[in-house]
C-alpha positions in Angstrom: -105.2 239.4 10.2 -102.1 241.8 9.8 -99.1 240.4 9.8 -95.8 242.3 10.4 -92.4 242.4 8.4 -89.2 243.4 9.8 -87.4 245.3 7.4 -83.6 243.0 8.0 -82.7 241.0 4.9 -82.5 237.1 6.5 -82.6 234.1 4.9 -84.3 231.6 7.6 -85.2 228.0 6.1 -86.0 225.7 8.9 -89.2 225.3 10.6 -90.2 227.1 13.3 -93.0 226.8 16.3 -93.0 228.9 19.3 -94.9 227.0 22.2 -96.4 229.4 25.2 -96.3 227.3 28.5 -96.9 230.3 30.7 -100.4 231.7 30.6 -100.5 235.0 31.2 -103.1 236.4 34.5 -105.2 239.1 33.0 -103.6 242.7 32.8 -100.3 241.2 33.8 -96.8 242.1 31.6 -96.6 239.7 29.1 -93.0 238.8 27.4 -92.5 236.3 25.3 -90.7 234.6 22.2 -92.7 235.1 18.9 -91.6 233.2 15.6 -90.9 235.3 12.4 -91.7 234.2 8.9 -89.6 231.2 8.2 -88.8 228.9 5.3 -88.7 225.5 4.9 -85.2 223.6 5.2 -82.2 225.1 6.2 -79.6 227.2 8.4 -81.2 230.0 10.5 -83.5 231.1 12.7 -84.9 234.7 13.6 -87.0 235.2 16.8 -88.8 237.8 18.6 -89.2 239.2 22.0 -92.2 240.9 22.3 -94.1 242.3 25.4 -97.7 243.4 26.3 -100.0 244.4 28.9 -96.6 247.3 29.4 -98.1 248.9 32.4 -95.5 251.6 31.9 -91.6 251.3 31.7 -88.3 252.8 31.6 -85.8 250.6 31.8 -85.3 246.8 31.4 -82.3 244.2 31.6 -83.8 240.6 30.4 -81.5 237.4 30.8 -81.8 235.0 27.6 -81.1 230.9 27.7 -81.0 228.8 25.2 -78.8 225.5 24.2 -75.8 226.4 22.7 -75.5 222.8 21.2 -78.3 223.2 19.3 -78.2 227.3 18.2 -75.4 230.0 18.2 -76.4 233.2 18.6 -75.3 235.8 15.3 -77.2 238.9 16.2 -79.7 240.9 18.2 -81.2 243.4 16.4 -83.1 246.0 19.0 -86.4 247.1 17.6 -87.4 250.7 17.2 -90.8 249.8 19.2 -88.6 250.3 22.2 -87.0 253.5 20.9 -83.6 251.9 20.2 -81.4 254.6 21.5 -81.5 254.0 24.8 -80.6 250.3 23.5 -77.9 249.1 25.3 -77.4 245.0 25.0 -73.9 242.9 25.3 -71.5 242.2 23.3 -71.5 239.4 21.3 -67.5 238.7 22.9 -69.7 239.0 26.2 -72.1 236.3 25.5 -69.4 233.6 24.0 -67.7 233.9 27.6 -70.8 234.3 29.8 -73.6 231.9 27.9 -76.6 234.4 28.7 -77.8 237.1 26.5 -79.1 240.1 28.4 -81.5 242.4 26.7 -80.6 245.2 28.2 -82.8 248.6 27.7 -82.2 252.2 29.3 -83.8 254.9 28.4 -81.8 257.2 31.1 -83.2 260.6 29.3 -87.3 259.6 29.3 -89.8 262.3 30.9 -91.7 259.8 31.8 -92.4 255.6 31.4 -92.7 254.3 28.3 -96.1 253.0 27.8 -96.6 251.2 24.3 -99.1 248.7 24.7 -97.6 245.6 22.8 -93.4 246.1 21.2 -91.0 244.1 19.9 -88.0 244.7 22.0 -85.5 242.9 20.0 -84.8 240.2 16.9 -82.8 237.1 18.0 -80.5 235.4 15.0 -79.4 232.0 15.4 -77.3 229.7 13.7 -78.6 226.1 13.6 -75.3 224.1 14.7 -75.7 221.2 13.2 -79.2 221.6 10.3 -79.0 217.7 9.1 -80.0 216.7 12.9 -83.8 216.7 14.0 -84.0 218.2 17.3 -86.4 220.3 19.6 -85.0 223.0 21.8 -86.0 225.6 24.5 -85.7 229.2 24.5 -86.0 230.9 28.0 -86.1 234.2 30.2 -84.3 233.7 33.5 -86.2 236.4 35.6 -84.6 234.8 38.6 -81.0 236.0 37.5 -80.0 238.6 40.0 -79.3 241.3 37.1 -83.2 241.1 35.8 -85.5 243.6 36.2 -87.9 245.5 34.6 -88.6 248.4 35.9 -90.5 252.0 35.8 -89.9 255.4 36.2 -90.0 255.4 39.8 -87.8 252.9 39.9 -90.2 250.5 41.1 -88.9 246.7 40.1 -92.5 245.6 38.1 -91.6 242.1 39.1 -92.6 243.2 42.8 -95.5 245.2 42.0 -97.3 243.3 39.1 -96.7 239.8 37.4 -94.3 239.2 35.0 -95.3 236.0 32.5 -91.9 235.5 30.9 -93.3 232.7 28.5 -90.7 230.1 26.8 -90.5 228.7 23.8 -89.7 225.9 22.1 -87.4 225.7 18.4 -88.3 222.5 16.2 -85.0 222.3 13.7 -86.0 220.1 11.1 -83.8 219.5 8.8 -86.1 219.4 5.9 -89.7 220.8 5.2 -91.3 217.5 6.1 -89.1 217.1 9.5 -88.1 213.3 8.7 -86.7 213.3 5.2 -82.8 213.1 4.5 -80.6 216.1 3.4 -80.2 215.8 -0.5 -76.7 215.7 -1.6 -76.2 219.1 -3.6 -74.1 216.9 -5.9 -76.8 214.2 -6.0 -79.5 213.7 -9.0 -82.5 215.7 -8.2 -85.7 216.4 -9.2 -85.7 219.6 -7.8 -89.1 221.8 -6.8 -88.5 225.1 -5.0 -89.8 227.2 -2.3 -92.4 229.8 -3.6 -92.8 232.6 -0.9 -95.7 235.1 -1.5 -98.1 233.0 -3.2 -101.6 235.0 -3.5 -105.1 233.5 -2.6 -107.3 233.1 -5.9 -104.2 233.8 -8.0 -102.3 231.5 -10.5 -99.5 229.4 -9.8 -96.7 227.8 -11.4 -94.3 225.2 -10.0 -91.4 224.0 -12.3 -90.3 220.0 -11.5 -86.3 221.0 -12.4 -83.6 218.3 -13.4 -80.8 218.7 -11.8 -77.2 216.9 -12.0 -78.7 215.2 -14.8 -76.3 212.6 -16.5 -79.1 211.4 -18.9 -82.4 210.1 -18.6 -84.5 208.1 -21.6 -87.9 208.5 -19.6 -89.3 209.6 -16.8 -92.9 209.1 -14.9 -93.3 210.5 -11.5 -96.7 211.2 -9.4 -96.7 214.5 -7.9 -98.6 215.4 -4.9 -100.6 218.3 -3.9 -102.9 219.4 -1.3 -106.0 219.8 -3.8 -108.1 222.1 -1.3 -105.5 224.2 -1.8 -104.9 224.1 -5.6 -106.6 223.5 -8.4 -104.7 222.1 -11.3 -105.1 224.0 -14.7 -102.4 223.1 -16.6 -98.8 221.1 -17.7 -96.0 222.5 -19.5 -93.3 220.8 -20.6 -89.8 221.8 -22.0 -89.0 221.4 -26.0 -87.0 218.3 -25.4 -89.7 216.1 -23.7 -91.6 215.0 -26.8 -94.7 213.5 -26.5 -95.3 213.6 -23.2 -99.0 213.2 -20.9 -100.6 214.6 -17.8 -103.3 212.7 -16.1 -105.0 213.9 -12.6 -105.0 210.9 -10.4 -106.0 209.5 -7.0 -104.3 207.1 -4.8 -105.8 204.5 -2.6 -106.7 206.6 0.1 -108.1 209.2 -2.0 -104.7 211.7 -2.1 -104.6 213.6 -5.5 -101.7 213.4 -7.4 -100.4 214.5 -11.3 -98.5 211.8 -13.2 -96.2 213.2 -15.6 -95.3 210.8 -17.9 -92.3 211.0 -20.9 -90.7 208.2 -22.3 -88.0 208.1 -25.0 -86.4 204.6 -25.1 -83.6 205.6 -27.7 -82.0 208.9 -26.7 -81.2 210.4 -23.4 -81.7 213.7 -22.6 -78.7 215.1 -21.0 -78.4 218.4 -18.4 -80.1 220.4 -15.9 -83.0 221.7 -17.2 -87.2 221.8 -16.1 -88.8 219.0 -17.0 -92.5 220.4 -17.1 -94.0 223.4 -15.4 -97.4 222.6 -13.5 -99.4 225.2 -13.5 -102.4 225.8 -10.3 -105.0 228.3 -9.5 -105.1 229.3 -5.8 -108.4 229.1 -4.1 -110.1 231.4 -2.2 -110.4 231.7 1.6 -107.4 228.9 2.1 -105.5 229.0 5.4 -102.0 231.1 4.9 -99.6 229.0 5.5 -96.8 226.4 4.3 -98.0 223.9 1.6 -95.8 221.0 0.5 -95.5 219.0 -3.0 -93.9 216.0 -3.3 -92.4 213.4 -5.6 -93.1 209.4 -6.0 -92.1 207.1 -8.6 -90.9 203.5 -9.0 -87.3 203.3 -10.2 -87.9 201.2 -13.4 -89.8 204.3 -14.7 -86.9 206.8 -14.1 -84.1 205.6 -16.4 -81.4 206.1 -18.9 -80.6 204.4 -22.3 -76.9 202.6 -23.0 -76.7 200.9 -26.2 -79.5 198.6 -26.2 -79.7 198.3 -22.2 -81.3 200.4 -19.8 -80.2 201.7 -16.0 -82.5 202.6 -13.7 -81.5 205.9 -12.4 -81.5 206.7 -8.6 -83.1 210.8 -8.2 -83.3 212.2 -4.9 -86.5 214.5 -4.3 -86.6 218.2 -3.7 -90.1 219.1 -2.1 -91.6 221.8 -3.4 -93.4 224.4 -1.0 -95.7 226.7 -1.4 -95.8 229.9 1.2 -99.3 231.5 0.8 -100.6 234.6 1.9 -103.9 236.9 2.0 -101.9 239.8 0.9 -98.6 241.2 0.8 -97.3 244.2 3.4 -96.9 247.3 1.0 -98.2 245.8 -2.3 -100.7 248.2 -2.4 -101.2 247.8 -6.2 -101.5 243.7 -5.4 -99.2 242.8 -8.7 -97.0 240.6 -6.0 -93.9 243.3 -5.5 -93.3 246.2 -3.3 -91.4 248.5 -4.9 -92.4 252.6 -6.1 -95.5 251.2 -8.0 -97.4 251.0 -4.4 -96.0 254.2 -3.6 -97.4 255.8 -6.6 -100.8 254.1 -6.6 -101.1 255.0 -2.8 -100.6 258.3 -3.0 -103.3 258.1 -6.0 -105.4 256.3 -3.5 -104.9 259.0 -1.1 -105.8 261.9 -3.7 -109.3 260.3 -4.2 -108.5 258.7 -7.7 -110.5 255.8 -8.9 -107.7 253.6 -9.0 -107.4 249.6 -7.5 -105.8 249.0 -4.8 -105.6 245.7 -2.1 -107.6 247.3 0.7 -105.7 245.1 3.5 -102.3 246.2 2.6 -103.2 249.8 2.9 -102.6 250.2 6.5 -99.1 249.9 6.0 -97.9 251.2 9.8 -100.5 249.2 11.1 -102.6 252.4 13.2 -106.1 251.7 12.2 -106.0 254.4 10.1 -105.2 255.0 6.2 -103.3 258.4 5.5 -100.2 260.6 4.6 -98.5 258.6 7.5 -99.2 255.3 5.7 -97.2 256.6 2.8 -94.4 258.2 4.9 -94.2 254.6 6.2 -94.0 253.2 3.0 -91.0 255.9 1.8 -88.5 254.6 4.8 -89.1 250.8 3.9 -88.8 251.1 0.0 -85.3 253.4 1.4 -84.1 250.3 3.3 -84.5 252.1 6.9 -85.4 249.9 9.7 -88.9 250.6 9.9 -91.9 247.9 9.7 -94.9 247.6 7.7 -98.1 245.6 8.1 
């Protein structure tokens, strides 16, 4: 399936699930909230407002709600899909006074409606106001505000003439990747695991277990758990300092795979931030893209530090790794995991008939149907930061 990327730097970390509770009547104007790409645990959210079934259009004014305890609005980013010239919107000084966001749309110099089957109208950047606090909350379009409309080139209000499904949605902040567990304490002792976006079916894998705010430890033995229809373990590798140290696969009671990494000194601590071992995976084939969590058990007398002849068991809080895995990547036409001016050359050998290898499903990169000149064109504007997206 294509996916699309909008080409605005963000840094979303929270998770995000968009919940339709409108179904749309057949042929009827469609708009609705659509989730972007997001990360696992953090600050911001980014949210689209798309429409379809556009019988034809030529302006459009489109009251937004949402809780303003829960999310603070940053910035509305029109999308070129609605050619964003006759963008008009509100200020953001607008919105802190009034509480609703209109999209507003006016294409006062069109010919004729504008009749694009399925667009983005806009980007919606929030601010989570308070990320350490589970919570679920609404996004909606108030079509009964007396400023809405949506309308066509005769003027005709396409609330009167055809349906309009304006379809909510719902936010889930969590406020880490699993939803229940506790925000670490950046000053805290951590095994720490990070997020790994753009992780390729039937491709390796590596995720480093890190040490950080490390005081000293004399051993450590932790299980670490992974979805093994996902991966397949291959490999450990452990930093210099960890002498001695062994891997073993492992199952728990109810059959969950795990890796126990096990190093024990007894006499010496090893002092510092550093990566205590490096597990290596193969992706397989055909997986579900998606979100894929590790995590981190172990039983406090195993995870301790040496003083004199005595030993202190030492409390680690747990950074869950996650993996974000994908089919293929928008513009890496040359599949090495980047898009940069390698995909640009290799398409453009691709396009002159040269036996070269390319990832077939990223070379549709404006999304037409169609590979040609206009796929590389597309390819120029993002690689020249213009606001353009690829597929």
């Amino acid at each position: 399936m294509k996916r699309r990327i909008f080409c605005a730097v963000m840094t979303v970390v929270l998770v995000l699930t968009m919940l339709p509770v409108i179904v749309a009547a057949e042929g009827a104007v469609e708009i609705a909230f659509t989730q972007r790409e997001t990360k696992a645990g953090a600050t911001q959210v980014q949210v689209g407002v798309d429409m379809s079934n556009n019988p034809g259009l030529v302006t459009a004014t489109i009251p937004v709600t949402w809780d303003n305890d829960v999310l603070h609005l940053v910035d509305v980013i029109p999308s070129e899909d609605i050619l964003s010239a006759g963008w008009i919107g509100m200020s953001m000084d607008e919105y802190e006074s009034n509480g609703t966001y209109y999209l507003a749309w006016d294409n006062d110099l069109a010919e004729a409606d504008f009749t694009t089957e399925v667009g983005c109208l806009a980007e919606l950047v929030f601010d989570i106001v308070d990320p350490s606090k589970d919570t679920n909350t609404t996004l909606a379009f108030d079509m009964d505000d007396p400023i809405a409309n949506v309308m066509n080139f005769d003027m005709e209000d396409l609330r009167e003439t055809v349906t309009v499904n304006a379809a909510n949605g719902t936010v889930a902040v969590a406020a880490e990747a699993g939803g229940d567990d506790p925000v670490v304490d950046p000053e805290s002792a951590q095994f720490y695991m990070p997020t790994v976006d753009r992780v390729r079916m039937g491709e390796p894998f590596s995720l480093p277990v890190d040490l950080v705010n490390n005081a000293g430890l004399s051993s450590i033995i932790i299980d670490v758990y992974y979805d093994a229809d996902v991966f397949n373990y291959v490999d450990a590798v452990y930093g210099s300092e960890f002498l001695k140290p062994i891997t073993n696969a492992m199952t728990d009671a109810e059959g969950n795979p795990f890796l126990r990494c096990t190093w024990v000194d007894g006499l010496e601590n090893i002092v510092g931030d550093k990566t205590f071992v490096t597990l290596n995976f193969l992706v397989n084939e055909g997986v579900e893209e998606g979100s894929y969590e590790f995590d981190i058990v172990y039983d406090p007398d195993n995870v301790y530090m040496v003083e004199g002849y005595d030993y202190y068991n030492v409390d680690m809080a747990v950074v869950k790794g996650v993996a974000n895995i994908v089919d293929y990547i928008p513009g890496d036409i040359d599949g090495d995991g980047n898009v940069n001016a390698k995909d640009q050359g290799r398409l453009l050998q691709y396009l002159a008939g040269l036996p070269v290898t390319v990832d077939v499903k990223a070379l549709d990169v404006n999304g037409d149907g169609n590979v040609n000149a206009k796929d590389q064109g597309r390819l120029l504007q993002y690689l020249a930061g213009l606001p353009v997206e690829i597929y």
